[in-house]
C-alpha positions in Angstrom: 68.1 93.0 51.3 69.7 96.4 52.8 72.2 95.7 55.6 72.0 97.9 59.0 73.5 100.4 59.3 76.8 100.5 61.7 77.0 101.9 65.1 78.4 105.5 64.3 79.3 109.1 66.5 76.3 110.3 64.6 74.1 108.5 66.8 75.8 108.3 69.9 74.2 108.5 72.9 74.7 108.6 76.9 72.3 106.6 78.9 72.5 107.3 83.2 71.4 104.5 84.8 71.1 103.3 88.3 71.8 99.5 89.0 71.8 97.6 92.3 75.7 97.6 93.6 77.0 93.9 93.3 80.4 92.7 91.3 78.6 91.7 88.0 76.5 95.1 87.9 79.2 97.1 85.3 79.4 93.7 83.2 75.7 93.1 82.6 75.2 97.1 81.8 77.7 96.3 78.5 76.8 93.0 77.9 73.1 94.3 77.4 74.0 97.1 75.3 76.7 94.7 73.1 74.0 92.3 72.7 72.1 95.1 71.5 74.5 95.6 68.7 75.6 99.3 70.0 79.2 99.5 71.0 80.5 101.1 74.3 82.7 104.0 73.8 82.5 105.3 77.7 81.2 104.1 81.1 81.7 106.4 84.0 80.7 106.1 87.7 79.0 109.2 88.6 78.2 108.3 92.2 78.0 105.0 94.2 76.9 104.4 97.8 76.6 100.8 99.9 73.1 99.8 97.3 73.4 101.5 94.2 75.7 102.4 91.7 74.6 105.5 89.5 76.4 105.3 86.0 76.4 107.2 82.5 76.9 104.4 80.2 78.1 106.5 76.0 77.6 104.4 73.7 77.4 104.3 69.4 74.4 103.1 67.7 73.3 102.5 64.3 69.9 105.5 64.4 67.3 106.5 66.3 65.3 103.3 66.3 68.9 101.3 67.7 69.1 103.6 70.4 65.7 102.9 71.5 66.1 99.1 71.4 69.5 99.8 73.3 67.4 101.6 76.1 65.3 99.2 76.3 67.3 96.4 76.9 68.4 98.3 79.8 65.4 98.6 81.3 64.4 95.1 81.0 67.6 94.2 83.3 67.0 93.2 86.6 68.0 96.0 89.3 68.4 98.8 86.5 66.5 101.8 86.4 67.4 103.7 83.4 67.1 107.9 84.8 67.9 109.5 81.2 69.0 109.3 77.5 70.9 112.2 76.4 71.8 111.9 72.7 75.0 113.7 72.3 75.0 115.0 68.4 71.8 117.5 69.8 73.7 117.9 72.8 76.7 119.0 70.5 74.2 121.8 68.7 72.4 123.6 71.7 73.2 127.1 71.1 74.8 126.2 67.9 78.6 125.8 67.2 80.1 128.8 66.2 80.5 132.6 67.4 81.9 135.3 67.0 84.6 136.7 68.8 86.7 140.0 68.4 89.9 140.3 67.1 90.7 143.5 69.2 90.5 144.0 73.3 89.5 147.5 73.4 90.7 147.2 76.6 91.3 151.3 77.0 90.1 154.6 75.3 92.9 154.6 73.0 92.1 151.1 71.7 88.8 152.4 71.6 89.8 155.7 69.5 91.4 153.5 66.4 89.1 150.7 66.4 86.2 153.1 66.4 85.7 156.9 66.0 87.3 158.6 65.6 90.4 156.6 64.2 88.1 154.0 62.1 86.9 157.2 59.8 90.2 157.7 58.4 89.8 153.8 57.3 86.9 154.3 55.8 87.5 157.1 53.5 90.7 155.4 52.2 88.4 152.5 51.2 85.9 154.9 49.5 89.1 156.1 47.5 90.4 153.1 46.8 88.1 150.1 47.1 90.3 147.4 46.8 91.7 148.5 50.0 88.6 146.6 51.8 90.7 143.2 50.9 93.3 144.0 53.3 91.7 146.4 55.9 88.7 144.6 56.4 87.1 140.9 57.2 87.0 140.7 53.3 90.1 140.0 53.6 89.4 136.5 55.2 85.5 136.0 55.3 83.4 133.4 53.2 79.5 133.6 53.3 78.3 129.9 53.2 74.8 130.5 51.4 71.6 128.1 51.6 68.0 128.4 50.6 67.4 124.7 52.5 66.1 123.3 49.6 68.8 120.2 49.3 70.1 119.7 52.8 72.5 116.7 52.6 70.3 113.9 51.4 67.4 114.8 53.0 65.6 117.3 50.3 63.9 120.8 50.8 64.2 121.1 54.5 63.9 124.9 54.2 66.6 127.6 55.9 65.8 126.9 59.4 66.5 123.1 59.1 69.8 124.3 56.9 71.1 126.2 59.8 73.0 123.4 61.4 74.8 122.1 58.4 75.8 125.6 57.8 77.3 126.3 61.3 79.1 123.5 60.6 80.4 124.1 57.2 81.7 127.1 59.0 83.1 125.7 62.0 85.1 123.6 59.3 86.3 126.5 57.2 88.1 127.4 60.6 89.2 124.4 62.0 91.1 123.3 59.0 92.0 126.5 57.2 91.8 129.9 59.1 89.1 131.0 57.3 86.2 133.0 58.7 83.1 132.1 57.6 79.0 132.5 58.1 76.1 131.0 57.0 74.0 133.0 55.5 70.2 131.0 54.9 67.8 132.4 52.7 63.9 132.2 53.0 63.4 132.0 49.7 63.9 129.9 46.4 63.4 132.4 44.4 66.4 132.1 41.8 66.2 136.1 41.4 66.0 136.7 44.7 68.9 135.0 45.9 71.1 136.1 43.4 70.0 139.5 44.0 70.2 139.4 47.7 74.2 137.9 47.5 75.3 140.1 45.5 74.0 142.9 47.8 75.9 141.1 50.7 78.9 140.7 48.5 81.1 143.6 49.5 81.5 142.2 52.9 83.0 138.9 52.0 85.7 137.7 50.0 84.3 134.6 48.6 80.7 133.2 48.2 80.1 129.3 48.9 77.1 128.4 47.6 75.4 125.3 49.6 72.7 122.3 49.1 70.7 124.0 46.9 69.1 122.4 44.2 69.6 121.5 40.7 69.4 123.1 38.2 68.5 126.4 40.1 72.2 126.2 41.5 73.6 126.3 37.8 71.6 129.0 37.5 72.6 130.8 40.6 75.9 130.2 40.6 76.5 131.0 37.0 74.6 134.3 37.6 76.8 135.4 40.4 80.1 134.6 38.4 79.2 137.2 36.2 78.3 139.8 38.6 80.7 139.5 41.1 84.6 140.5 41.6 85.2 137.5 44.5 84.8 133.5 43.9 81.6 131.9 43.6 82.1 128.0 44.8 79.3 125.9 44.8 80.7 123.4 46.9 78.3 120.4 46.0 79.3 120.6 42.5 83.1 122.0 42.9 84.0 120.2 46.3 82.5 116.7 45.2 84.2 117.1 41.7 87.8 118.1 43.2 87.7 115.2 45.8 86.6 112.7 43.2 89.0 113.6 41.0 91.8 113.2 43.6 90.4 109.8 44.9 90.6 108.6 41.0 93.7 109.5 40.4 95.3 107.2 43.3 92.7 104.3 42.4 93.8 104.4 39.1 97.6 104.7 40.3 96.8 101.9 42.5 95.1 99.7 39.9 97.5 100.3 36.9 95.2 102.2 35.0 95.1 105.5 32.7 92.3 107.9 33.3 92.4 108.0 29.2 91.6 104.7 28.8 89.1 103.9 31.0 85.7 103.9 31.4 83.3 105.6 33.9 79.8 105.1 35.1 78.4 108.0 36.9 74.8 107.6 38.6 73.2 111.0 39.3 73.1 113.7 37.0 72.2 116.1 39.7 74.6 119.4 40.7 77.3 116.6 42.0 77.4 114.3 39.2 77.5 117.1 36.8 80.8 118.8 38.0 82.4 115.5 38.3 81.3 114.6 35.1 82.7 118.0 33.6 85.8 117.8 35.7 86.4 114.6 34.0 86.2 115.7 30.7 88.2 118.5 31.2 91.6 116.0 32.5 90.9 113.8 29.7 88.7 110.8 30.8 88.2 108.1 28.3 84.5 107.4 27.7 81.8 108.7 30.2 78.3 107.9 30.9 76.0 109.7 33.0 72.8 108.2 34.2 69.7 108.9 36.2 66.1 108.0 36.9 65.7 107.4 33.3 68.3 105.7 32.6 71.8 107.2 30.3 71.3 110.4 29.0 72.0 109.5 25.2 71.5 112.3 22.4 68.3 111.8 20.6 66.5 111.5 24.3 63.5 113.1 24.4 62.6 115.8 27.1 66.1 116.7 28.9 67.0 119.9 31.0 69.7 121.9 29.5 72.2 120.6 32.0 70.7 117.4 31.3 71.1 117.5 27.3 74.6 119.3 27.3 75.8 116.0 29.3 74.4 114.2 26.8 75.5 116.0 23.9 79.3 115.7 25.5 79.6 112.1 26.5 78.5 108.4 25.8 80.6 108.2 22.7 78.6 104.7 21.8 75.2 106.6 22.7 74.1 103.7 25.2 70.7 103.7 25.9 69.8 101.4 28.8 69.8 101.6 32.3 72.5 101.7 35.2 72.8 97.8 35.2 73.6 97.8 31.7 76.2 100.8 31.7 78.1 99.6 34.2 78.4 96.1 32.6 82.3 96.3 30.8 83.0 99.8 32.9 86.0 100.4 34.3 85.1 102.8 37.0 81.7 103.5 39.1 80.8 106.8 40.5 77.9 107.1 42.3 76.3 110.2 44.2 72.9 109.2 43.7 70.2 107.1 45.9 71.0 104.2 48.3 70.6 100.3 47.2 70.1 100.4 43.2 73.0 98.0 42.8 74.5 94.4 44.6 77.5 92.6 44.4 76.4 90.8 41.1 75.9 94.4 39.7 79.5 94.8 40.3 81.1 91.6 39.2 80.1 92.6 35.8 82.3 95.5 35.3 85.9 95.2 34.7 88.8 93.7 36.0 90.5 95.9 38.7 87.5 97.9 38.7 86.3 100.7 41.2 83.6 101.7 43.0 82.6 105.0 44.6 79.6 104.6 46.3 78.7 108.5 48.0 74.5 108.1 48.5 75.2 109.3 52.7 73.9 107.6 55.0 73.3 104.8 52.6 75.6 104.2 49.8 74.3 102.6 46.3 76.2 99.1 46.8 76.6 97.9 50.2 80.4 98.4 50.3 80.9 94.8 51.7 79.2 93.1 48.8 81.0 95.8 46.4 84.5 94.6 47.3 84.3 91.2 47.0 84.3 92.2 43.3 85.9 95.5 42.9 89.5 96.4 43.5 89.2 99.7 45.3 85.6 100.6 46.8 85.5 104.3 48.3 82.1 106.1 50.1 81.4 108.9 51.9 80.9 107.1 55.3 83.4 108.4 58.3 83.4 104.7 59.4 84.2 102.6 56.5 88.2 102.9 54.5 88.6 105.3 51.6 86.2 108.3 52.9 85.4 110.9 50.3 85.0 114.3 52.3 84.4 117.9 50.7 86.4 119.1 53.4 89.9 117.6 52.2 89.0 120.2 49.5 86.7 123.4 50.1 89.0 124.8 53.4 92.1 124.9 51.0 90.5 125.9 48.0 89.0 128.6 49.7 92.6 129.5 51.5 94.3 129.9 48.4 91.3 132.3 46.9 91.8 134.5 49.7 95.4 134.4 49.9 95.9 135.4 46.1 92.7 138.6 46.9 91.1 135.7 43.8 88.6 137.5 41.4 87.0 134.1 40.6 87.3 130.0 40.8 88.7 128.3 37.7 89.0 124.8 36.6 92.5 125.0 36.8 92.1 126.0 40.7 90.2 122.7 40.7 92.6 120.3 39.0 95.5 121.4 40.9 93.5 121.1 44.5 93.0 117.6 43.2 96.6 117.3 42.2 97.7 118.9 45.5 95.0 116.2 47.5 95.8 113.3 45.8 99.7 113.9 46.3 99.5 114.3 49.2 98.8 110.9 50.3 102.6 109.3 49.0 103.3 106.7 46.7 104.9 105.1 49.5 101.8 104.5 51.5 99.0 104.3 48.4 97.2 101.0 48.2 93.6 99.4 47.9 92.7 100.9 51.4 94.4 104.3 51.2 93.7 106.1 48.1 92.7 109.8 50.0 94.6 111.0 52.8 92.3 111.6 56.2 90.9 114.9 56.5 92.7 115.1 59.6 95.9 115.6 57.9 97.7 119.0 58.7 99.1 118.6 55.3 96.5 118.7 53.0 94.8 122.1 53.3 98.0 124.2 52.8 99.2 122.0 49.7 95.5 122.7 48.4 96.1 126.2 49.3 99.4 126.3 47.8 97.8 125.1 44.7 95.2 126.9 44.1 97.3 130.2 45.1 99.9 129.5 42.2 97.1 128.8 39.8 95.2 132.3 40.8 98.4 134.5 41.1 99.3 133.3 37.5 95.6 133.5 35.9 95.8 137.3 37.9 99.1 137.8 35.9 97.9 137.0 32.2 94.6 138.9 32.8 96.8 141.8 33.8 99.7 141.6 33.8 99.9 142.5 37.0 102.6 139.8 38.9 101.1 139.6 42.8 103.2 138.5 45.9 101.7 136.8 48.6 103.6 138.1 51.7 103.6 134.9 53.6 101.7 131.6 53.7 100.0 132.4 56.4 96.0 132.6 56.6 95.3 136.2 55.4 98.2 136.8 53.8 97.9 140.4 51.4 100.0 141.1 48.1 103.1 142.8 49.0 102.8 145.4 45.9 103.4 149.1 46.8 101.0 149.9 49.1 98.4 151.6 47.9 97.9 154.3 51.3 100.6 156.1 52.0 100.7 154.6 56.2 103.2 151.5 56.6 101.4 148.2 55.4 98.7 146.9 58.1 99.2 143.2 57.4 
């Protein structure tokens, strides 16, 4: 049986009510809504007089459905009249949640004369000389496009640009919050693979890195492998790259934690999709023992009839014993569960037949693929992608530093080096001093982690940059923006 969902931010929602003005009026408001199973976060008096007390009454529920039944046990009080429900998450959106805002007053002509013509020409012809310059004297310099065509929106399938929208105004409000970096979401309406990569890489020159974003497999190989080759800036599909980097991170402190070796154990990873598939490379690239990827069908084995290319290259690259049976059966023995698949395809049971000290990362959202409750009554370390359980696994301990770095080093592409030393730098960053069952990824609220990411990822860029070229870059400072510190390549004093 599927267990509710928790109360959650997500569905938070603030009820005004007005209730007869006695001494047990505040005290049946919460008891009605904690015998609802929502929990009160806020309860503030907007206005009072010798009857009636006029209250807004925040509280978390579980989804839409909760809040209703939360509302209505309001109304069924005695003395209450319930005026409005305001549900705060759409409240959060109106107008959307980012903007942009300029980076110069033009408060007087002369302002005017160098941000604009005339002063701006002289700018623009050194950048038709030299065109590198646009890294450094433009918002290349510090701009991401965040790219969608809506068609796999979180966990909620082809929803289309429109529908996108939000997720990408928030992809971009985080790129800001916890990195510096400027970005914009760009959302397509189209899926035509051809289309899109045609239409980025005529937006390119204005950006310094691409982040490709819920779109679906396999177009997104496609896309993205498309775009790699066309382009002279980094091409980061974050559901693939992000999800990869932040697994591998999480692993490597489970495994710390557990006393395991990433070469001798065994993973189970359910979903095959653009997620699993990174991972899964990612994996094999630092070393993993024995691997087996699964979907609808079951393992992907070699001698399986009708697989994608993606599909059959996974095949062809792990299951050393060539299982062919379904999820229940691979995970039976395995050391390690990895899950960014559906909700509810395994229990408890499922999970007391893997191994000793095993883990569990369950990342379905909202619904994982073991409740996590029943999975840690068997598993040593259990790890989701819920804000309100322990051991959250969150693309944004990894795509605000990666990013950084890129654009700190003026990056010509993402490498899987860049990835295994974000992981490094993320999974470091948590301590050996305070790693254990419970703590295996720092928060994403940790100042530390996007610059160590950054720092990462710079080194690994500046030193690929130097055995491609030879030529040995200096980052001027650590700073968001940062420029190489070469000879200048105009002749005016460096700008940055």
């Amino acid at each position: 049986m599927t267990a509710r969902r928790l109360p959650s931010a997500g569905f938070s929602i603030t009820i005004r009510v007005a209730v007869t003005a006695d001494s047990s009026a505040i005290g049946r408001l919460t008891t009605a809504v904690g015998e609802a199973g929502a929990v009160v976060t806020a309860l503030d008096v907007v206005d009072s007089d010798h009857t009636c007390i006029i209250a807004d009454l925040t509280c978390d529920t579980a989804d839409a459905a909760h809040a209703d039944q939360v509302v209505a046990g309001l109304e069924a009080l005695d003395g209450v009249e319930v005026r409005k429900v305001s549900d705060r998450t759409f409240l959060l959106h109106l107008g959307g949640k980012i903007e942009v805002q300029s980076k110069v007053a033009l408060r007087t002509r002369d302002e005017l004369s160098r941000a604009y013509t005339p002063g701006v020409a002289r700018v623009c012809l050194a950048i038709a000389e030299n065109p590198d310059d646009a890294r450094r004297l433009t918002i290349k310099r510090n701009t991401v496009a965040v790219v969608t065509d809506g068609s796999a929106v979180l966990g909620l399938g082809n929803l289309g640009p429109a529908a996108a929208l939000p997720v990408m105004e928030g992809k971009a409000a985080l790129f800001k919050r916890f990195a510096g970096v400027d970005a914009w979401p760009v959302v397509l309406d189209t899926q035509d693979t051809d289309e899109i990569v045609n239409i980025v890489k005529a937006i390119a020159p204005a950006y310094g890195g691409i982040n490709l974003e819920d779109i679906a497999a396999p177009r997104c190989f496609e896309i993205e492998a498309r775009l790699r080759e066309m382009l002279d800036i980094p091409v980061f599909h974050d559901d693939q790259h992000g999800t990869a980097i932040c697994v591998l991170a999480a692993l490597t402190n489970a495994l710390r934690v557990v006393g395991k070796q990433l070469a001798d154990v065994r993973v189970v990873v359910s979903g095959s999709g653009a997620a699993g598939t990174a991972i899964m490379k990612l994996l094999l690239r630092q070393g993993v023992g024995d691997l087996i990827a699964t979907d609808r069908p079951g393992a992907l084995y070699r001698g399986m009839p009708g697989l994608s290319p993606s599909w059959q290259w996974l095949a062809d690259h792990t299951n050393r014993d060539n299982y062919a049976g379904d999820l229940r059966g691979a995970i039976r023995g395995a050391d390690v569960f990895i899950g960014v698949s559906a909700p509810n395809l395994l229990t408890g049971d499922d999970i007391a037949t893997m191994a000793p000290k095993s883990i569990v990362f369950a990342l379905a959202n909202p619904d994982p693929e073991v409740d996590p409750r029943a999975a840690r009554e068997h598993a040593a370390i259990v790890a989701t992608g819920r804000s309100d359980q322990p051991n959250q696994i969150n693309n944004v301990l990894a795509f605000p530093g990666v990013f950084r770095g890129m654009l700190d080093a003026q990056a010509r592409g993402y490498t899987d080096d860049m990835a295994l030393a974000a992981a490094r730098a993320i999974a470091d960053t948590v301590g050996a001093d305070k790693l254990n069952a419970s703590v295996i990824v720092p928060s994403v609220f940790d100042p530390r982690v996007a610059p160590a990411v950054a720092a990462a990822v710079r080194a690994v860029a500046k030193s690929e940059a130097y055995a491609a070229t030879g030529f040995r870059g200096g980052v001027t400072s650590d700073t968001p923006g940062g420029a190489f510190d070469e000879t200048p390549v105009l002749p005016d004093p460096e700008l940055s």
